[in-house]
GUKOL-36484 format. One line per 8 residues: number of its first residue (from 1); their letters; for each residue x, y, z of N, C-alpha, C, CB. Coordinates in Angstrom, 2 decimals. Glycine has a CB too. Layout:
N
NUM	a	X Y Z X Y Z X Y Z X Y Z  ...
END
This chain:
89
1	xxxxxxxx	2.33 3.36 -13.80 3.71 3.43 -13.36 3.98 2.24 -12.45 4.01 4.79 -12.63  5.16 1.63 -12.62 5.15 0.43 -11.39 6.54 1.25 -10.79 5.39 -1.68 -11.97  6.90 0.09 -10.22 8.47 -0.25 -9.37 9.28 0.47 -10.24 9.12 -2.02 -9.25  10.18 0.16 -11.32 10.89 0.55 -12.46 10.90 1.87 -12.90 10.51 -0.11 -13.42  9.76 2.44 -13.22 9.36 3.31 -13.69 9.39 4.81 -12.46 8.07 2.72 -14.24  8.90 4.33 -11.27 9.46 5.36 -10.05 10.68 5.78 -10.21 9.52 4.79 -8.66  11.55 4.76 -10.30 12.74 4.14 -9.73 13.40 4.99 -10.47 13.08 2.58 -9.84  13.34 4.85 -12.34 13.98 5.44 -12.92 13.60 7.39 -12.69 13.81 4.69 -14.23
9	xxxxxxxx	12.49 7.69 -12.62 12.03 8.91 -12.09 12.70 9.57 -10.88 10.75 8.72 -11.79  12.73 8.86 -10.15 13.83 9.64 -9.12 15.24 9.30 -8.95 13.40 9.54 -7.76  15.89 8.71 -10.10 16.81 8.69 -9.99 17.11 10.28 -11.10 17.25 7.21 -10.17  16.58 10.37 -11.90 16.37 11.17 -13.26 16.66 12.41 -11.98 14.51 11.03 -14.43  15.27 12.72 -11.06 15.19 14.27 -10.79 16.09 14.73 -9.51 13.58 14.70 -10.51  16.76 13.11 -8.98 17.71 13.44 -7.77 19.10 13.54 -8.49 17.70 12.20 -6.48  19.42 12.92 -9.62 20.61 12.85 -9.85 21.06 11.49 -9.25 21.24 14.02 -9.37  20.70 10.51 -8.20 21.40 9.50 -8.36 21.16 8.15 -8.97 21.69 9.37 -7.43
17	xxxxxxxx	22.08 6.98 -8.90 22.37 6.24 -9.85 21.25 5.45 -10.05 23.50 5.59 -9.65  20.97 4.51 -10.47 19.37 4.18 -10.29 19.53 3.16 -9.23 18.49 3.54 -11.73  20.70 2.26 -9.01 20.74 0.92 -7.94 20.69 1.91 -6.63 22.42 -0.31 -8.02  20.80 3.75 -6.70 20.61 4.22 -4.78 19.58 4.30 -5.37 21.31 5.67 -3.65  18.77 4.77 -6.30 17.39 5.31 -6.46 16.32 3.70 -5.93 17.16 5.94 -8.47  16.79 2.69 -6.22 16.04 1.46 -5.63 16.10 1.32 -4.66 16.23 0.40 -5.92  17.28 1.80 -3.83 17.87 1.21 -2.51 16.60 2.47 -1.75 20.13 1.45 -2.17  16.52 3.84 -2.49 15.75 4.89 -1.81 14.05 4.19 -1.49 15.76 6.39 -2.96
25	xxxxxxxx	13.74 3.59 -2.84 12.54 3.54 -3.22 11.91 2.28 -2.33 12.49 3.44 -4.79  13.11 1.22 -2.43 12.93 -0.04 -1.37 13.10 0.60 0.48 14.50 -1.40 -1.83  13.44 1.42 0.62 13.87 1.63 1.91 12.20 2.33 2.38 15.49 2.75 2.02  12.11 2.98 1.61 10.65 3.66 1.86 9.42 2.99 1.90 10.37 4.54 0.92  9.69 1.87 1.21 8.35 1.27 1.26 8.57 0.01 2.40 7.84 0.73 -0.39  9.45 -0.23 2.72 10.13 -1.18 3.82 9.78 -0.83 5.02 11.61 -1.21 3.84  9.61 0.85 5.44 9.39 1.49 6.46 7.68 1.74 6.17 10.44 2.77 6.59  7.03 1.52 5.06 5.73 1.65 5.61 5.17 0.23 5.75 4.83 2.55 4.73
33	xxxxxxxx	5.56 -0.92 5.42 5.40 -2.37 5.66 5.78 -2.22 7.15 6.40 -3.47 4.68  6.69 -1.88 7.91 7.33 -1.92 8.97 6.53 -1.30 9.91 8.53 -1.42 8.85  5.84 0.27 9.17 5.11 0.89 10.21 3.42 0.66 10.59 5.32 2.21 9.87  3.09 0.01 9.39 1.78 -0.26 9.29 1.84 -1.83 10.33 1.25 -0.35 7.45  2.66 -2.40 10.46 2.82 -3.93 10.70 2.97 -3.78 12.24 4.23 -4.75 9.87  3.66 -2.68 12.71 3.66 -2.63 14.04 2.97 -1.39 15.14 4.95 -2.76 14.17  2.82 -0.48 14.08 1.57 0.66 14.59 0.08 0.99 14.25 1.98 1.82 14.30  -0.05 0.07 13.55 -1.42 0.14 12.55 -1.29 1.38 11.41 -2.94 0.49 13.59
41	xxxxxxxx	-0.63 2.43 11.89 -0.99 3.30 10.92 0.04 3.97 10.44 -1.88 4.11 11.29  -0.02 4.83 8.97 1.47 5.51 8.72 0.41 6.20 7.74 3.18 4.52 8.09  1.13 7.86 8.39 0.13 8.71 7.30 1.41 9.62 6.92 -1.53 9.73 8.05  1.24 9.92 5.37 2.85 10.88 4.52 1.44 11.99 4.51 3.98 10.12 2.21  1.92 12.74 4.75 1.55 14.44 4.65 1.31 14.43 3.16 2.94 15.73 5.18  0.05 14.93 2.42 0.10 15.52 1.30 -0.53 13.83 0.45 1.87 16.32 0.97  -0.27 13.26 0.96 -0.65 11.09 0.10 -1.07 10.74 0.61 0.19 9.73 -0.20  -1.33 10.34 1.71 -2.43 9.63 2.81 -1.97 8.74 3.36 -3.66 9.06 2.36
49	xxxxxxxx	-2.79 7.49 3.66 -2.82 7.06 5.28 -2.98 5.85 4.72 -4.02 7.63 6.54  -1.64 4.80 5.01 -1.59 3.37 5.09 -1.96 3.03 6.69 -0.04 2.81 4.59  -3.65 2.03 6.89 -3.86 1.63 7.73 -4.17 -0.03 7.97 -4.56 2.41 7.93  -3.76 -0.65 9.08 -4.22 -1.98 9.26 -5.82 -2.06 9.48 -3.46 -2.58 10.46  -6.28 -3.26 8.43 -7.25 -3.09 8.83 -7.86 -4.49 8.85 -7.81 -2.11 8.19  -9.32 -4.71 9.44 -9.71 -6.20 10.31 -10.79 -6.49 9.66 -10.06 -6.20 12.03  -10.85 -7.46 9.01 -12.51 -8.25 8.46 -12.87 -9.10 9.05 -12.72 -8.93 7.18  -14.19 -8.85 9.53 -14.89 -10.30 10.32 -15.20 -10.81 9.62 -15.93 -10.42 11.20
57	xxxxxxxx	-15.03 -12.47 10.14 -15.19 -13.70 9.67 -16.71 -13.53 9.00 -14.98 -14.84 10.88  -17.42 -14.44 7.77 -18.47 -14.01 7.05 -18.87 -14.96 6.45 -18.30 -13.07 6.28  -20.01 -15.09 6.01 -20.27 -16.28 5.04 -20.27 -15.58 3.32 -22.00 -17.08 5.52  -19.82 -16.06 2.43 -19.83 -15.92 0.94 -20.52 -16.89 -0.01 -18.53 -15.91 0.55  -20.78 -16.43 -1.10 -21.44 -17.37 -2.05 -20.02 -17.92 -3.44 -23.05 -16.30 -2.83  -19.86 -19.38 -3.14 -18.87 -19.69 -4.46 -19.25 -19.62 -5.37 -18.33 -20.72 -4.69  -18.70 -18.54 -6.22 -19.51 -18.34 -7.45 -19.21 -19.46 -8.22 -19.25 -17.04 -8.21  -18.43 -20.90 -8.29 -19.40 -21.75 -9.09 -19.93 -22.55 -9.18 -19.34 -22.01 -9.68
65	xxxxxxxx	-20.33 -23.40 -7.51 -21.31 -23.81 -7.44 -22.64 -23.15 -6.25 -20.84 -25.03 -7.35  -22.32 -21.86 -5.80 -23.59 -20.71 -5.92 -24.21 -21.46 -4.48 -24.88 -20.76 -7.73  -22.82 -22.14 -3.53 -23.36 -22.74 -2.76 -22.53 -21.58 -1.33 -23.10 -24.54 -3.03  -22.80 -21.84 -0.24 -22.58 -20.76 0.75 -20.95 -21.51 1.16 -24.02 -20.62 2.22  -20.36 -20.42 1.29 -18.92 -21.00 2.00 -18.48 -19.88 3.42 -17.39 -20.93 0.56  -17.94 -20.53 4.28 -17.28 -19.77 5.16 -16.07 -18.79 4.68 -16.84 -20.67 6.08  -16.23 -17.43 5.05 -14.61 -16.86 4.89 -14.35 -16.39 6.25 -14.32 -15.49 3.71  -12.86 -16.45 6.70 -12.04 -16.62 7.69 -11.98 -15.05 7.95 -10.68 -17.47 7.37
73	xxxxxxxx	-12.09 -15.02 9.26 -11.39 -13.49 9.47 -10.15 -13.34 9.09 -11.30 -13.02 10.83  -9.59 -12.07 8.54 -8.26 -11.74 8.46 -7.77 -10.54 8.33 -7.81 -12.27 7.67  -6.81 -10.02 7.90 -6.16 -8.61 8.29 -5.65 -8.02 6.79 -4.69 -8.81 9.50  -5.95 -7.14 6.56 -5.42 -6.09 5.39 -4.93 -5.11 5.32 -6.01 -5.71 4.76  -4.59 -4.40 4.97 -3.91 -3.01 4.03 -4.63 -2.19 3.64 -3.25 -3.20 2.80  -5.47 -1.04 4.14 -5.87 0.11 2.84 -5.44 0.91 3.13 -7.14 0.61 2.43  -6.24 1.75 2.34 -5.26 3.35 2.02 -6.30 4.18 1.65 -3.94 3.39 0.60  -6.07 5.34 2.27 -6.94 6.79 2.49 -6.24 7.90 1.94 -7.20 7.19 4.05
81	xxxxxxxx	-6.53 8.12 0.57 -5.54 9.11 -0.02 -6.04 10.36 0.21 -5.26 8.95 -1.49  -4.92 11.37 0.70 -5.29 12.92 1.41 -5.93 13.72 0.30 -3.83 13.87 2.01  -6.42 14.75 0.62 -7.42 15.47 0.00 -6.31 16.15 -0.95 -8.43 16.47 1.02  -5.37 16.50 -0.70 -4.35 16.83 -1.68 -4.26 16.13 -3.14 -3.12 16.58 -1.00  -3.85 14.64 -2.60 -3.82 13.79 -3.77 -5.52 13.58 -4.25 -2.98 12.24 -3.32  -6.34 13.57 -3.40 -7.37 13.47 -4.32 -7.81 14.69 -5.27 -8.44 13.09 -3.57  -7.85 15.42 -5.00 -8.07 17.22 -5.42 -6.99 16.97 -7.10 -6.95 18.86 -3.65  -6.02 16.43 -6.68 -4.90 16.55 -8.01 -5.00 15.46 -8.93 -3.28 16.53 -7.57
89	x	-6.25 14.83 -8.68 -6.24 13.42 -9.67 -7.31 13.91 -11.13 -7.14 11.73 -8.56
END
């Protein structure tokens, strides 16, 4: 399922048009970019837990010349899906 495919889905089971059903679908995910970006964390009851998260700086191997390279610390995105959603997969 991507973007589109939500989009048209809740517009289908809310009844509205599909450009509010984007405006719904963009607003929601706007607020977990928003909440993860300035609280570290955003957990939906029942789906789980968008958290910021930190990688230390490391050395890697380029896989093609198999020689050692530096990687940079930096900051990511995961996700801890609740026992709900896991139980229903």
């Amino acid at each position: 399922m991507n973007k589109g495919d939500l989009v048209d889905r809740i517009a289908a089971e809310t009844k509205v048009t599909k450009s509010e059903a984007l405006k719904l679908v963009d607003a929601v995910i706007r607020g977990i970019v928003e909440g993860v970006q300035s609280e570290e964390k955003v957990s939906i009851s029942g789906f789980g837990t968008f958290r910021k998260r930190f990688r230390k700086a490391r050395t890697g191997i380029n896989p093609v010349t198999r020689k050692p390279i530096q990687i940079d610390a930096s900051t990511t995105v995961g996700f801890t899906a609740s026992s709900t959603l896991r139980n229903g997969v």
